[in-house]
C-alpha positions as CSV (number, residue, x, y, z in Angstrom):
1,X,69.6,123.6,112.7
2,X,68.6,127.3,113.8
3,X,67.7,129.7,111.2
4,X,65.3,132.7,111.9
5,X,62.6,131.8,110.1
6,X,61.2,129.0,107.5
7,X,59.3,130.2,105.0
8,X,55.9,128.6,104.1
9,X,57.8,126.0,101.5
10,X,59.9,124.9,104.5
11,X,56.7,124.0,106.6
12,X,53.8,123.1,104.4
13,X,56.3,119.5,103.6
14,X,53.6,116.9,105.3
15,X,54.1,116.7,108.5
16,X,57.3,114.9,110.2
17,X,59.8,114.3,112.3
18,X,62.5,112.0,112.6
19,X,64.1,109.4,115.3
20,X,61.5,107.0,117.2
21,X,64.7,105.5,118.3
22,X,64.0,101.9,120.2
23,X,63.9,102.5,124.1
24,X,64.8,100.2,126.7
25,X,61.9,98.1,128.0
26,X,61.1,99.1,132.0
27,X,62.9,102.7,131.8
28,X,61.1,105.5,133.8
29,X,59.7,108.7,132.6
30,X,60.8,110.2,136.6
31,X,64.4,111.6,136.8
32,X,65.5,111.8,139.9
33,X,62.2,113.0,141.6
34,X,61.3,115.5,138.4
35,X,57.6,116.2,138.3
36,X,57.5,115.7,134.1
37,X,53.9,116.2,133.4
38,X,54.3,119.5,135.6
39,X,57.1,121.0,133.5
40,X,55.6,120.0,130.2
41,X,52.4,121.8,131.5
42,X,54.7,125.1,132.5
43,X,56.4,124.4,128.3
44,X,52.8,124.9,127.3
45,X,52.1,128.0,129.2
46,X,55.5,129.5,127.9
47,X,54.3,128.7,124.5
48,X,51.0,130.5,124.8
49,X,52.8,133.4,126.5
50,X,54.7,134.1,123.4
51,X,52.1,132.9,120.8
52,X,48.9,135.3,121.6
53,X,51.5,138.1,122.8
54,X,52.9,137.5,119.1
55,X,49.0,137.2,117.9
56,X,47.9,140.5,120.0
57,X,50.9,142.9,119.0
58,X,53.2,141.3,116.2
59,X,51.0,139.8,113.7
60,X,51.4,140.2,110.3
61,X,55.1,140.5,110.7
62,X,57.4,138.1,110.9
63,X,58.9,138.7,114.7
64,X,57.3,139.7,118.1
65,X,59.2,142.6,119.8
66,X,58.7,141.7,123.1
67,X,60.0,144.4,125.0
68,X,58.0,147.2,123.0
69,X,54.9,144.5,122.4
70,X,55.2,145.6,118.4
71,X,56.5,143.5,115.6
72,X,59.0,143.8,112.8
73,X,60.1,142.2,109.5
74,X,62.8,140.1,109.3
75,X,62.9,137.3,106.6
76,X,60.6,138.4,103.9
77,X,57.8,139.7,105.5
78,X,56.1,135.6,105.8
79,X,54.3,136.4,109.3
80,X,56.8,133.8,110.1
81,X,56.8,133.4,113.7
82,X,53.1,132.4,112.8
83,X,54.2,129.6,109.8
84,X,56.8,128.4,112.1
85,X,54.5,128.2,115.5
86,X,51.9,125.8,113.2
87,X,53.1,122.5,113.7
88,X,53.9,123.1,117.5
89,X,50.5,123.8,117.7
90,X,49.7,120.2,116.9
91,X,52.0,118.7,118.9
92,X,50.5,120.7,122.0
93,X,47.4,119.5,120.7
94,X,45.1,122.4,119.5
95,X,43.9,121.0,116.3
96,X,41.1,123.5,116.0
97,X,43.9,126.4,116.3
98,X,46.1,124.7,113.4
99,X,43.2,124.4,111.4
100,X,42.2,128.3,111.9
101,X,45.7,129.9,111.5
102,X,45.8,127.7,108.0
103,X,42.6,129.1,106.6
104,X,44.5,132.7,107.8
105,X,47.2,132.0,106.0
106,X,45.8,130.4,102.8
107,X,44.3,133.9,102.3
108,X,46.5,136.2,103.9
109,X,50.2,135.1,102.5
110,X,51.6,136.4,99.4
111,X,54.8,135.4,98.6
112,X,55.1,137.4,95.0
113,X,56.5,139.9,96.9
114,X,59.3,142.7,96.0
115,X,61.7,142.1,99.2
116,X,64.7,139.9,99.5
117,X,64.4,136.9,101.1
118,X,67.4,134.3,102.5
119,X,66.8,131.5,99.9
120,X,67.9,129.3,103.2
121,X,65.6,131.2,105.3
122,X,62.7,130.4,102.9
123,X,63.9,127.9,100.3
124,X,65.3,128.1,97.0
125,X,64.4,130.0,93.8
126,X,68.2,130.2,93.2
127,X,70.2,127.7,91.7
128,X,70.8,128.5,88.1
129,X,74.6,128.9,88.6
130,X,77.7,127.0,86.9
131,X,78.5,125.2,89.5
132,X,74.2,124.2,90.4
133,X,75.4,125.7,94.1
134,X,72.3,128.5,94.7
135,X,72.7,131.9,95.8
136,X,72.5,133.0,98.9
137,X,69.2,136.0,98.4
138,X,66.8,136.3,96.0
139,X,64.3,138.6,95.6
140,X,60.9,136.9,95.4
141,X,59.5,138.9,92.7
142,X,61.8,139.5,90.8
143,X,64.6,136.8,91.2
144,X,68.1,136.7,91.8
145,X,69.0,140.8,91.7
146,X,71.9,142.0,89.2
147,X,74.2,142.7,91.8
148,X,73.8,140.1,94.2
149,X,76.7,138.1,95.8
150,X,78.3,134.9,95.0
151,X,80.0,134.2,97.9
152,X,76.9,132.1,100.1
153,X,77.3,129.6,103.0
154,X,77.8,125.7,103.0
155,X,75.1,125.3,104.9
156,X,72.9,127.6,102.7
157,X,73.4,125.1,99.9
158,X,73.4,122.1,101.5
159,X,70.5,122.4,103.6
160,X,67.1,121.8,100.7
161,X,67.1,117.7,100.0
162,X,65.0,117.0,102.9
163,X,62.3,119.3,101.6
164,X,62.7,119.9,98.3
165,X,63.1,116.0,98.0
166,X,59.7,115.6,99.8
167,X,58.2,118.2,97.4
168,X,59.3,116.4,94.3
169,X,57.6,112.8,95.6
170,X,54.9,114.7,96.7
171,X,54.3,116.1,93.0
172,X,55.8,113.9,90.7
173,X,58.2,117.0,89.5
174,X,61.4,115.8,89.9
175,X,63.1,119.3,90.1
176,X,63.4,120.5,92.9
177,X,64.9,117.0,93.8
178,X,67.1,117.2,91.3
179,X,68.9,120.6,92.2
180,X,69.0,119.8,95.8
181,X,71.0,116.2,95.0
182,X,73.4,118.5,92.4
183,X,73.9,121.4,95.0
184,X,74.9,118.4,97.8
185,X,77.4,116.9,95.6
186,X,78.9,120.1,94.4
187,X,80.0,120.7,97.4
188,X,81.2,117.2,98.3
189,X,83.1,117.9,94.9
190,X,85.0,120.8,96.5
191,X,85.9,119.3,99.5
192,X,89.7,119.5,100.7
193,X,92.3,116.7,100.1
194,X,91.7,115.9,104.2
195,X,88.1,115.3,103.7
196,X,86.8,119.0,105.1
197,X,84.2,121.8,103.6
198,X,85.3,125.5,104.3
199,X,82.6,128.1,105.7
200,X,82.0,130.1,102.8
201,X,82.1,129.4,98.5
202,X,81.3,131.1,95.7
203,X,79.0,129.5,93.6
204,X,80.2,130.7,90.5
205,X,83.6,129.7,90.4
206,X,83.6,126.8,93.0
207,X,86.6,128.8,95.0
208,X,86.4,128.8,99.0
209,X,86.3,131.9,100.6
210,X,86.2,131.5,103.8
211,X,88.5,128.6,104.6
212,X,87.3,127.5,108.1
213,X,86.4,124.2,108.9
214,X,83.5,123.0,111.7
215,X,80.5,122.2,112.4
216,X,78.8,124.8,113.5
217,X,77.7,127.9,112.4
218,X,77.8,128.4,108.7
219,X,78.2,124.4,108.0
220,X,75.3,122.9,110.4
221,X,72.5,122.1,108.9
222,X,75.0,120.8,105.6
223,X,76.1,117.6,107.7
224,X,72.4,117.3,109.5
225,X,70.6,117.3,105.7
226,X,73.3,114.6,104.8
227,X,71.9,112.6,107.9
228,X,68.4,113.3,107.8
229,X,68.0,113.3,104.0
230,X,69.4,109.5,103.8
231,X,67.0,108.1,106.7
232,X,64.3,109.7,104.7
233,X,65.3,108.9,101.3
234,X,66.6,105.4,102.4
235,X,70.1,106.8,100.3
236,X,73.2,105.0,101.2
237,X,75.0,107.7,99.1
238,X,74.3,110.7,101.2
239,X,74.7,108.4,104.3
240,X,78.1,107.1,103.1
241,X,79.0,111.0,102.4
242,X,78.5,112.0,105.8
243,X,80.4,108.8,107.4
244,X,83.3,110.0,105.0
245,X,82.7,114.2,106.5
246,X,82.5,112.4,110.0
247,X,85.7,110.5,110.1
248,X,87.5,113.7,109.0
249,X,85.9,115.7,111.2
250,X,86.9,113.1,114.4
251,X,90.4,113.4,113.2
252,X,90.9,116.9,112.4
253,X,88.7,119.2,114.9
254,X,87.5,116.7,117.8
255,X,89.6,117.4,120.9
256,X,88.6,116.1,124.0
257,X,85.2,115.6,123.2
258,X,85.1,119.4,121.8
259,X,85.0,119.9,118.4
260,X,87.3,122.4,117.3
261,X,87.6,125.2,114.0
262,X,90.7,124.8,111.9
263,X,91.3,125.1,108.4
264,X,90.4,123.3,106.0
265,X,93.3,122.0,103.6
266,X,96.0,122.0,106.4
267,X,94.0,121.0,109.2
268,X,95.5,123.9,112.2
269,X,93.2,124.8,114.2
270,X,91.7,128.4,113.7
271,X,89.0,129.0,116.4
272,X,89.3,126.9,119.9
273,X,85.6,127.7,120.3
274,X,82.9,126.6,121.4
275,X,79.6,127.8,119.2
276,X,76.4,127.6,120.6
277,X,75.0,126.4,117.0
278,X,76.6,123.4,117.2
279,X,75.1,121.8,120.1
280,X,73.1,120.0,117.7
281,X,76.1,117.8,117.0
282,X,75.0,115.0,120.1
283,X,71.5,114.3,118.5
284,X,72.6,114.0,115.2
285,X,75.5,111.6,116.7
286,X,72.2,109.9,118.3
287,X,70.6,108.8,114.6
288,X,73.8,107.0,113.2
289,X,73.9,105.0,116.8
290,X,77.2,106.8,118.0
291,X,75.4,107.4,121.3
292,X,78.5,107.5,123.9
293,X,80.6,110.2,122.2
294,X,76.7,112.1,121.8
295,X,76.8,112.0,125.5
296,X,80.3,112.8,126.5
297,X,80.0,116.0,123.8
298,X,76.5,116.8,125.6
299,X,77.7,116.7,128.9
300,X,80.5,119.2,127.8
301,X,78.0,121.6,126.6
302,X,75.6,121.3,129.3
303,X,78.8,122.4,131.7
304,X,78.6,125.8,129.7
305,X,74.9,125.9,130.1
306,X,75.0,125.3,133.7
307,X,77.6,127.9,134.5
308,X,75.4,130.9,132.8
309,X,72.4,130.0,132.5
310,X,72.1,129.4,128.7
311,X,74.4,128.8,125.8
312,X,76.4,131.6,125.2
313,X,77.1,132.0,121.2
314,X,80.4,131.9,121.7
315,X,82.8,130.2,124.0
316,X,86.3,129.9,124.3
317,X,87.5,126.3,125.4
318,X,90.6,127.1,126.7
319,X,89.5,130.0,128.8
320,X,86.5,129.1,129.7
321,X,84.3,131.4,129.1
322,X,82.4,134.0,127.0
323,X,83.7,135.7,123.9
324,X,83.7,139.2,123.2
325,X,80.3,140.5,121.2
326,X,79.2,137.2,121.5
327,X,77.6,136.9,124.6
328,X,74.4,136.7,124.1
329,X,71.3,134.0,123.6
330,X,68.6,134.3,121.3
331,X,67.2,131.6,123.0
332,X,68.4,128.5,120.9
333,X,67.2,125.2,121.1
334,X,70.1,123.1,119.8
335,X,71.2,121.4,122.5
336,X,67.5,121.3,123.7
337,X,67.0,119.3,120.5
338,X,70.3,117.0,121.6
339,X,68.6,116.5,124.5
340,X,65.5,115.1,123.8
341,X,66.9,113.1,120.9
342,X,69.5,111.1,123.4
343,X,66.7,110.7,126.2
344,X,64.5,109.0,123.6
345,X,67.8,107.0,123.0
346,X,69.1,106.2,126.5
347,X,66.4,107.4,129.0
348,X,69.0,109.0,130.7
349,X,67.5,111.5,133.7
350,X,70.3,113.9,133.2
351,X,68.7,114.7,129.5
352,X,65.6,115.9,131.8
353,X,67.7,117.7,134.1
354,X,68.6,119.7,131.4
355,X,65.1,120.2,130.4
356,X,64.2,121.8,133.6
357,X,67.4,123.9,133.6
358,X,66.2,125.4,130.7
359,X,62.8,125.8,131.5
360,X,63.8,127.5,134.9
361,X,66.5,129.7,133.4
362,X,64.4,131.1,130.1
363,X,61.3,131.8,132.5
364,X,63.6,133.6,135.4
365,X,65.6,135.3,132.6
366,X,64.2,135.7,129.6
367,X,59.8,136.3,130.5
368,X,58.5,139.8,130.1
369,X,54.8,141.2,129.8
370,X,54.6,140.7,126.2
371,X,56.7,136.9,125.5
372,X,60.3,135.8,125.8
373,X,63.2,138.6,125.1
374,X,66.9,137.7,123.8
375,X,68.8,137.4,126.3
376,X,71.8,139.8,125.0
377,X,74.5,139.4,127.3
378,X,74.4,135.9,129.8
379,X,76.8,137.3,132.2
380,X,74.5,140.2,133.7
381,X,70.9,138.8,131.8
382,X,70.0,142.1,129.8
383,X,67.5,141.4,127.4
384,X,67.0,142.1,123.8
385,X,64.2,143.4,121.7
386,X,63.4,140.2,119.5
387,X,62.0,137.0,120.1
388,X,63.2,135.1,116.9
389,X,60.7,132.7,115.5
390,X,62.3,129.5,115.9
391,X,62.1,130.2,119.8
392,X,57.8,128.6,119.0
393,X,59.0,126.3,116.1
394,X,62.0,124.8,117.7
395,X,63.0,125.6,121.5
396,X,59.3,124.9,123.2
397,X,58.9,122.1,120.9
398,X,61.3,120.0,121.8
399,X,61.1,121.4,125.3
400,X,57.4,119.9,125.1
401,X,58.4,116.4,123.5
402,X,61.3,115.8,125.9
403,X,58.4,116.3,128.6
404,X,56.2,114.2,126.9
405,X,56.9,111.0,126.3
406,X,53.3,109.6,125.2
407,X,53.4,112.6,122.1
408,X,52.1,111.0,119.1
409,X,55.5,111.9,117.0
410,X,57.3,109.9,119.8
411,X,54.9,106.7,117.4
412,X,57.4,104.1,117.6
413,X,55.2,102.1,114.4
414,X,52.5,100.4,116.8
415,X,49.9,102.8,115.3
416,X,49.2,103.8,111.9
417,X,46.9,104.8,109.6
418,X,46.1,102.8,106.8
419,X,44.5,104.8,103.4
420,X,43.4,102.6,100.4
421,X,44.3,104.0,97.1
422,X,43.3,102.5,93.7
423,X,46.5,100.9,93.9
424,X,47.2,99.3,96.7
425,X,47.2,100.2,100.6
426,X,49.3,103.4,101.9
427,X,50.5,103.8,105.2
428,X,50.8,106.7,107.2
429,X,51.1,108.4,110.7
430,X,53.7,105.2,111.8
431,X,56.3,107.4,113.3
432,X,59.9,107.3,112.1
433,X,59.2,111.4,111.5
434,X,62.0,113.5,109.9
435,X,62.5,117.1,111.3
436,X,63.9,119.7,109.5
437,X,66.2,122.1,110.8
438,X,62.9,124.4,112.0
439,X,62.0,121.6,113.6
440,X,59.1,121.0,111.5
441,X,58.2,117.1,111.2
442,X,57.9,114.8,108.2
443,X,56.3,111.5,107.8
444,X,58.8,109.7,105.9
445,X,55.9,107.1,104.8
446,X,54.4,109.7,102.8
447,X,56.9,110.0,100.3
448,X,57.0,106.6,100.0
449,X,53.2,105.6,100.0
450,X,51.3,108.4,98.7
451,X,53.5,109.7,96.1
452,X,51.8,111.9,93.0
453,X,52.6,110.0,89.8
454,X,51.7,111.5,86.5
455,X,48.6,111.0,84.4
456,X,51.1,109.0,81.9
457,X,52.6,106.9,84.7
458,X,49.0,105.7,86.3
459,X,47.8,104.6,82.4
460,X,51.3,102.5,81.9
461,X,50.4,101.5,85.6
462,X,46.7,100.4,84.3
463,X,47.6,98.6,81.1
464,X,50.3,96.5,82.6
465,X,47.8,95.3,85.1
466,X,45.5,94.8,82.8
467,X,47.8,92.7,80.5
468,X,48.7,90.5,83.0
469,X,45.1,90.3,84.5
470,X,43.7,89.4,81.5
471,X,46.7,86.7,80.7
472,X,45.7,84.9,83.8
473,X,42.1,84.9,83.5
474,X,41.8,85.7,80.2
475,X,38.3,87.6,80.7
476,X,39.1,90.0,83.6
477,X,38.9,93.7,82.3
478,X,40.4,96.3,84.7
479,X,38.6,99.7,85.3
480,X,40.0,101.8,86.9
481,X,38.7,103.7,90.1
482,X,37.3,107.4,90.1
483,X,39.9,110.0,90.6
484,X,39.4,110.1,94.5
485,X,43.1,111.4,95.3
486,X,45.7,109.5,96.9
487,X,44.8,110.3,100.3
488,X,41.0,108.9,100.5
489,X,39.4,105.8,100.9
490,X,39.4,104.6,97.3
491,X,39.1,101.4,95.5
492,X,39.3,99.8,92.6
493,X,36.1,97.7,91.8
494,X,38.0,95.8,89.1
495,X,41.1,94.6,91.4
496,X,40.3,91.4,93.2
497,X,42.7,92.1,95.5
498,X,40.7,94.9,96.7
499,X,37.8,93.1,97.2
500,X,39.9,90.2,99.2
501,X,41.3,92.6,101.4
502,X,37.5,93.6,102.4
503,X,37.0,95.2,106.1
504,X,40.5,95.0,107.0
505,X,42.0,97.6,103.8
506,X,39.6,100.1,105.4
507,X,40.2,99.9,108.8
508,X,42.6,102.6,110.8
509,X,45.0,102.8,113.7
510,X,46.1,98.9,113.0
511,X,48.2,97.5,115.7
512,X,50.8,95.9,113.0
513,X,54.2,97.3,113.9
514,X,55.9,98.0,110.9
515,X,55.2,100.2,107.4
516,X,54.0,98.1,104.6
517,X,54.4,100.5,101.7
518,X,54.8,98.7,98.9
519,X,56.6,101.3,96.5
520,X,60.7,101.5,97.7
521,X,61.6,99.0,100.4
522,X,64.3,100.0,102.9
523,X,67.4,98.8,102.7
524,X,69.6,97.0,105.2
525,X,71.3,100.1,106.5
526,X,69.1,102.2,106.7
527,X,65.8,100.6,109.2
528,X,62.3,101.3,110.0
529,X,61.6,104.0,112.4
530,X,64.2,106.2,111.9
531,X,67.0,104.2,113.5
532,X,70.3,103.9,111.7
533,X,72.4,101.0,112.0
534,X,76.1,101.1,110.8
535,X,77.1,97.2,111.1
536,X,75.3,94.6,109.2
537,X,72.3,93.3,110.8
């Protein structure tokens, strides 16, 4: 969920999201006498604090210093506060902006570079290993370096099917696919008798070296790739892995509506904490429809919020409070993200509440002259000289969209766009968007509508057609169209069909409800929108 920074690859994925759970018909935006539109309006004024302070005294780097007003490098040297603030951009609205800081970007980022990047952080050049698990830094000039070490988080392999999956349809190059699916199941490979993964592996032998079991920090975004990557793929395989992880998870670390570290062949527990990464737990819970225990672990987390102010990164259950050295927030938006998830879900006012907790507490805490500081230690509020980049990409983003309830990723499939390709109709912009774990939306219906086939594949495609066209009418020659692209208004003057779908193929924003892409249907687990279902229906 979290990471620092996501590297151009980890953004430029079409854009997305993913949920548009169904709400209940008659529900009300007000919570409790909560002026919405007022606090989304104050999201939007934090956002432009940080983003022209960032502009004014960070940029090129990758992070704003805010207490200094300078900048500094963290992941690669990607301007990456910039990449990651792109998309929020949209969502707030300023299309002109995107559409400026692109062109910037198109000329100014060069990712042949000789610094070492996190291949998380940034995405993968990484995976030629024995066991197809990547490693955890490469350089991205040079490659992976002589001496660099084997030994690279579960979450840091697990955490590349949603994008690299998207960039294969995308191209036709089934690669980066390919070693995304083999890194997933080499670690479902290696899981314990009782069903758990560890922390750490090495990804040459396979052997766990760090032997705790959770889900947070570490392990994340392994479990929310399982999730995401089968709503977007429509793959009852990954889904059916992470209902196998889930049950053993219940069983082994969930106490009381905590969730526990212990470790991970005998089950013991090691850590009774609390982390602050794993808030993001109760909206994942949300997309496979387990939305009571999302809302009894929520509740539990917002306790902690509410009794400091913010999430500390660290948290002993049993003692109820702070750990020692981990004090701090970096201004996290996990169980931000929970939140607006399970109020798209439920509708629940509390979600809100939380909302304007956090609004309140990061602009009384966290504002100075130059954007939002760390805050390094909650129990006195001292501040810290960073303002990471996922505080634009991720915390006011879903700050904004819990406010905002008429947000066109909040589509629930009553408005589309509808692009005519040589070969048929494509849908797109119908909602159901996958986020990453920067928070950076997918439309799910462009991997299944507009995908790049090969110049091979489209000649197959054209003889077939014409076989059978010409076996019905036995004079009917197809021709293909001009090389247009997938995206434009294109057809074929040779298909009758196009010509008997006339006005209507070229019209937009149609009110039909529900995708109509005619390349990979979605299966009865797995529905349209986003929403999971785990019985039958």
């Amino acid at each position: 969920m979290r990471g620092p920074g996501a590297a151009m690859q980890r953004f430029l994925c079409p854009l997305l999201c993913l949920w548009a759970l169904r709400l209940p018909a008659g529900t009300s935006t007000a919570a409790r006498g909560l002026d919405v539109a007022s606090y989304r309006e104050r999201v939007r004024a934090m956002f432009y604090h940080a983003y022209e302070h960032y502009l004014e005294s960070a940029f090129p780097y990758d992070e704003l210093r805010p207490l200094t007003c300078d900048g500094q490098d963290t992941w690669g040297s990607f301007s990456l506060t910039l990449i990651d603030a792109l998309d929020t951009l949209l969502i707030l609205g300023n299309v002109s902006e995107f559409q400026r800081v692109v062109n910037v970007l198109q000329e100014g980022v060069d990712f042949d570079i000789d610094v070492n990047a996190s291949v998380f952080e940034t995405n993968i050049r990484a995976f030629q290993t024995p066991t197809g698990m990547p490693y955890g830094t490469v350089n991205l000039l040079h490659g992976v370096n002589p001496g660099e070490t084997p030994v690279t988080c579960t979450a840091g392999i697990g955490t590349f099917i949603v994008e690299f999956a998207t960039l294969s349809h995308l191209t036709g190059d089934p690669v980066f696919e390919d070693v995304a699916r083999k890194a997933l199941k080499a670690l479902w490979k290696n899981r314990s008798d009782i069903g758990l993964v560890g922390n750490h592996i090495d990804v040459i032998t396979a052997k766990w070296v760090a032997q705790d079991a959770g889900i947070g920090a570490g392990v994340d975004s392994y479990f929310e790739y399982l999730v995401k990557g089968a709503i977007l793929l429509q793959d009852k395989e990954l889904m059916s892995m992470f209902l196998e992880y889930n049950k053993a998870i219940k069983n082994y670390t969930k106490f009381d509506d905590w969730y526990l570290w212990v470790q991970m062949y005998k089950g013991t527990v090691s850590m009774p904490v609390f982390q602050s990464l794993e808030a993001y737990w109760p909206g994942l819970q949300s997309l496979i429809g387990d939305v009571d225990n999302a809302m009894r672990t929520f509740l539990n987390y917002y306790t902690v919020w509410k009794q400091f102010g913010g999430l500390p990164e660290f948290y002993n259950i049993p003692q109820g409070y702070t750990v020692d050295k981990r004090e701090g927030y970096p201004l996290r938006p996990e169980l931000i993200e929970s939140a607006m998830y399970l109020y798209r879900a439920t509708r629940d006012p509390t979600l809100l509440e939380l909302g304007r907790d956090a609004v309140e507490s990061i602009e009384k805490i966290s504002k100075v002259d130059c954007g939002f500081a760390t805050i390094k230690d909650l129990r006195d509020h001292r501040l810290d000289n960073r303002m990471e980049s996922f505080f634009l990409a991720e915390t006011v983003k879903y700050l904004y969209l819990l406010f905002d309830p008429d947000n066109f990723i909040h589509n629930d499939g009553s408005d589309f766009d509808v692009v005519v390709t040589p070969y048929g109709e494509c849908v797109l912009n119908a909602g159901g968007y996958i986020f990453n774990t920067e928070a950076h939306p997918i439309d799910p219906a462009a991997l299944h509508c507009c995908r790049r086939r090969k110049e091979e594949q489209w000649e197959v495609e054209d003889l077939m057609r014409e076989f059978y066209s010409q076996k019905k009418t036995k004079k009917f020659t197809l021709k293909r169209a001009p090389d247009h692209g997938e995206g434009e208004n294109a057809k074929d003057p040779g298909d009758a069909s196009s010509e008997k779908a006339g006005e209507k193929r070229n019209s937009k924003k149609s009110s039909h409800s529900l995708l109509s892409c005619p390349s990979q249907s979605f299966n009865s687990k797995l529905a349209v929108l986003g929403q999971v279902f785990l019985d039958n229906t």
